[in-house]
C-alpha angles and dihedrals in degrees: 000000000000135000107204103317094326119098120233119245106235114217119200105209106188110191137149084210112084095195086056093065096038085060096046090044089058092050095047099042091052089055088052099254128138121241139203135173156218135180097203137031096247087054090048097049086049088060096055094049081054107039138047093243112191097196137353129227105199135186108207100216101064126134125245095030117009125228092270095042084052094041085050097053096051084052102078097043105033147044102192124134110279122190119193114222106183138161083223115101099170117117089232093066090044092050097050094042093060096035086060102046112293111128092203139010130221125186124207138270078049129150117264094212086059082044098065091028076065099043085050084048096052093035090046085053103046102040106024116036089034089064120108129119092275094047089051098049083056106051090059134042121193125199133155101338090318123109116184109200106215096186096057088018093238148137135229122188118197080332101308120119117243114184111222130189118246091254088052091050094054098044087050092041088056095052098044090050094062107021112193100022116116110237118200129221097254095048083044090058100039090048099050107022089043082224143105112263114226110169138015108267145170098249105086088042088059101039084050095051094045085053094048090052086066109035096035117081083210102013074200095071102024113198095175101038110039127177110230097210112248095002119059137272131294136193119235116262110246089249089060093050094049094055098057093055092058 
């Protein structure tokens, strides 16, 4: 959403307790952001998969994924703004929270008008001061009619929005990263998948051709993801690409 010509930063608050995120609702609304919500930390997770999410707000005790299951998970997609807001006071939670991701840690009853002075802070930090040339060219790469956006983990192409889940993002951010290298099967997987990879398996064929239903004009014919028979996959060089759209 915009407001004038100003987009609206969009806040995930992901609480088991209803009245938490009515409270919250009334303050950053009022501050012209845009909420959503969750009530546990799987549904929240779905949101972000879904949604360009500027900053989280996140309780730790929640049923279906905890706050630090839930940390832990952004955090290998993402690299947005998260605030803990927690009933745990104790210095063992702060310090794994932030040991883990969060960037702050609240802790409840709290005062909602902190609260946002907090979300502005974090928001201010990360997308503000952080903003120079150099910092611009690398939240984005551009390739072929494609633009992966590293700060909300989504893809546009040809400006069009494509939700991607966080395993397609990092199999498209590797690629892109690095357009024209062959990538095998086992760098692919300890890359991605952060573990060692033991036997040949169908997991990194389906999560490719998922990828490829979303980024291929015909996934049949791929122009950007190609399979390099008996070594790996690799991603077209931008010279490539810009030669068949001509």
């Amino acid at each position: 959403m915009q407001e004038g010509n100003r987009v609206r930063k969009k806040i995930l608050i992901a609480d088991d307790e209803p009245d938490i995120i009515e409270l919250l609702r009334i303050f950053l609304e009022s501050e012209q952001f845009e909420l959503i919500e969750a009530h546990d930390g799987q549904a929240a997770w779905e949101l972000i998969e879904r949604h360009q999410v500027d900053l989280a707000v996140i309780d730790i005790m929640m049923p279906r994924m905890d706050g630090f299951q839930l940390i832990q998970q952004i955090r290998k997609a993402c690299k947005m703004p998260i605030i803990i807001l927690s009933a745990r006071n104790e210095d063992v939670d702060k310090i794994k929270g932030l040991g883990i991701g969060a960037d702050d840690y609240m802790t409840k009853p709290f005062n909602p008008l902190e609260c946002v002075a907090r979300i502005k802070a974090q928001l201010r930090r990360y997308y503000e001061f952080n903003d120079s040339g150099a910092g611009d060219a690398d939240a984005v790469t551009s390739i072929g009619g494609l633009t992966l956006d590293h700060r909300a983990c989504l893809l546009y192409k040809r400006g069009q929005p494509v939700a991607l889940s966080a395993t397609e993002y990092k199999l498209l951010k590797m690629f892109t990263d690095e357009p024209g290298r062959i990538f095998t099967k086992k760098q692919i997987f300890e890359r991605v998948w952060g573990d060692t990879y033991i036997a040949d398996d169908n997991t990194i064929m389906v999560q490719i051709s998922r990828l490829r239903d979303k980024i291929e004009d015909n996934p049949r014919s791929p122009v950007y993801l190609k399979n390099i028979r008996g070594l790996g996959y690799r991603f077209a060089k931008r010279e490539e690409l810009d030669e068949q759209t001509k």
